[in-house]
N, C-alpha and C positions, 0 to 999 in steps of 0.2 A: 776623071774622078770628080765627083761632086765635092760642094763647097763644104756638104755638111761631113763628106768623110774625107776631108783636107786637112788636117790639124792646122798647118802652116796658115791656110785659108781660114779655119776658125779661127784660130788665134787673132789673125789681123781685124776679123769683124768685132773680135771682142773687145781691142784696142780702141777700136772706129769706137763704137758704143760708151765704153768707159770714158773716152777722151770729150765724144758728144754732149755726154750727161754734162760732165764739169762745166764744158762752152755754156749751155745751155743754162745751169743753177746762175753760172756769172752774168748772164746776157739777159735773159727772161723772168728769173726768180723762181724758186720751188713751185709758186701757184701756177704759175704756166708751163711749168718743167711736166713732161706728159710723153709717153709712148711716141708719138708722133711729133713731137716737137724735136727729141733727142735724135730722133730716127733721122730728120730734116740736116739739125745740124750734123751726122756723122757720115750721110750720104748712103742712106743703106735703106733694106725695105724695112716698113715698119714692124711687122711679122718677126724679125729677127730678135729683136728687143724680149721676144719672149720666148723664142726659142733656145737663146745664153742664157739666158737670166731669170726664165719665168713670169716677172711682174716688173712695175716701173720698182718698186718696191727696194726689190732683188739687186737691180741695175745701180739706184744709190746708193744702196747699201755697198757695193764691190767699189764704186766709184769713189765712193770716201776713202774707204781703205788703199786705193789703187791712186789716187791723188797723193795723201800724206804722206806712203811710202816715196812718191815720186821726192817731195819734197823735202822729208828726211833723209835721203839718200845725196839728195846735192847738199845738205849742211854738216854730214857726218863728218864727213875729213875734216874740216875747221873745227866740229865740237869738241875731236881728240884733241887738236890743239892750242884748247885754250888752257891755262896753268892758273889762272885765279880766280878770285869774286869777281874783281874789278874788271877782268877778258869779259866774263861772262856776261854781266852788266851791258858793256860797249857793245856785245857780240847782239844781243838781242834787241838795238835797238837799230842795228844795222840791219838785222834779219826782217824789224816790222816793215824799214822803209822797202826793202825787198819783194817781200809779200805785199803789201802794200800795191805796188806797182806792176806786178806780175797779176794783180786779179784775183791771187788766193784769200785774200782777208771776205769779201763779197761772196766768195765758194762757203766759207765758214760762215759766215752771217746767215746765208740762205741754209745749209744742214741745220743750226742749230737752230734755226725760224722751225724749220720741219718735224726735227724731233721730238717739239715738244707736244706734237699730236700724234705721230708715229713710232710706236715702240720697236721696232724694227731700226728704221734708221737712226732712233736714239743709241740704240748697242751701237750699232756700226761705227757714229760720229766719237762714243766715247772709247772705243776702240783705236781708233784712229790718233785721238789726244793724247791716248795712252802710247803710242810709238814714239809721241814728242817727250811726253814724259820718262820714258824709259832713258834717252838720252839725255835728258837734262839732270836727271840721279844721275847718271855715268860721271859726269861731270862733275855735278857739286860732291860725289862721295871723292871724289881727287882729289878736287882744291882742297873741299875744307878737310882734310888729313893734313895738309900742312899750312893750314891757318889759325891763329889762335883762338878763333872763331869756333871752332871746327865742333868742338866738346858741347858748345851750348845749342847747335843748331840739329835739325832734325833732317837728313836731306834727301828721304822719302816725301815727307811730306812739305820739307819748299820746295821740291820737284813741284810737286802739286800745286800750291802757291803758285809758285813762280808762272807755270800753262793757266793757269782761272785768270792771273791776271794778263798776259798775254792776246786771251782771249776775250776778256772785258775791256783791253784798250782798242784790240780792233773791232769791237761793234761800237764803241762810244765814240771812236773817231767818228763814224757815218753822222752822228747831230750834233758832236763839236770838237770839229779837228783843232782848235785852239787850246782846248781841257786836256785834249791829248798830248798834244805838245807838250804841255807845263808838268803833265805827269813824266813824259820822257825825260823831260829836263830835271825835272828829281829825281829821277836814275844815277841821271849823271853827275848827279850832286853824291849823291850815297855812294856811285863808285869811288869818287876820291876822297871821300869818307874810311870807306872799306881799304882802298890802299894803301893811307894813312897808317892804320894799323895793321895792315900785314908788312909794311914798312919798318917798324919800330926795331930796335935793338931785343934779345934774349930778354933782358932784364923786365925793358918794358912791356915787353909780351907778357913774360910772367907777372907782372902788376895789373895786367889788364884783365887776365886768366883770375885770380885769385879775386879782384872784385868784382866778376860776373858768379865768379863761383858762391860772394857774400850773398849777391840781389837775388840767383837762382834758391839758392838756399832761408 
């Protein structure tokens, strides 16, 4: 049986090629990310690249979304349990050193360098944010139901917040990891901020509730 009426065998090229792309965005950058170069690093003929996928186009585009999943698949377990603001906070600053280290922050630099001249892998890249996003509302619509927070915040949209700026510390790391530091480190100020008051007794929750409720109003 040929490779191309293998399933088993396709599937494994399309792996090789998906896994290529990403080697290659981290290692080469998008300007040198090329048919031929992905082909190189996945060990396959170059021909193939466009017989899964059609174009290089095609290829990053699946790669994005075949990466992110990979990578919100390994933090899911943990996101179900985290129980506050202040998990989540901690949680994400654990995840940047993570990424970080792993080569994904460099994979995100290089999509979002590309999208902004390719409308193709712009969908794909904001698709892909969007799975982070999806879990990070999973989350904040939990905690904040039992925070006293909860009533004043919107957690669709600090879903959204919270990935822009995720994604704004890991490109500003690259020209000043020191800035980035200082912004982690007022995370971690704000987390024991936020704990502070989901700390508080009934009473002082509801004093806290009722003067946000004066300032919103």
């Amino acid at each position: 049986m040929s490779a191309a009426k293998d399933p088993a065998k396709a599937q494994e090229t399309r792996s090789k090629l998906l896994d290529g792309a990403l080697r290659t965005l981290t290692e080469q950058g998008i300007a040198k990310t090329s048919a031929r170069s992905i082909a190189a690093a996945a060990g396959v003929n170059q021909a193939l690249v466009f017989y899964h996928f059609g174009s290089v186009d095609e290829l990053l585009s699946a790669a994005c979304r075949y990466g992110t999943e990979q990578r919100v698949s390994r933090y899911r377990e943990r996101l179900a349990g985290i129980g506050s603001l202040s998990e989540l906070l901690a949680f994400g600053r654990e995840m940047h050193e993570e990424e970080r280290e792993a080569g994904h922050v460099a994979v995100l630099g290089q999509l979002l360098a590309g999208a902004q001249t390719q409308p193709r892998l712009a969908a794909a890249t904001a698709a892909g944010l969007a799975l982070w996003i999806e879990e990070i509302e999973k989350v904040l619509v939990r905690v904040l139901s039992a925070s006293p927070l909860g009533e004043f915040v919107d957690p669709v949209g600090l879903a959204r917040a919270v990935a822009a700026s995720f994604v704004g510390m890991e490109l500003y790391e690259g020209v000043d990891a020191e800035g980035t530091e200082r912004a982690l480190d007022s995370l971690d100020q704000l987390s024991v901020l936020v704990t502070a008051v989901e700390d508080l007794g009934p009473l002082a929750q509801r004093a806290v509730r009722h003067r946000l409720r004066r300032t919103r109003n």
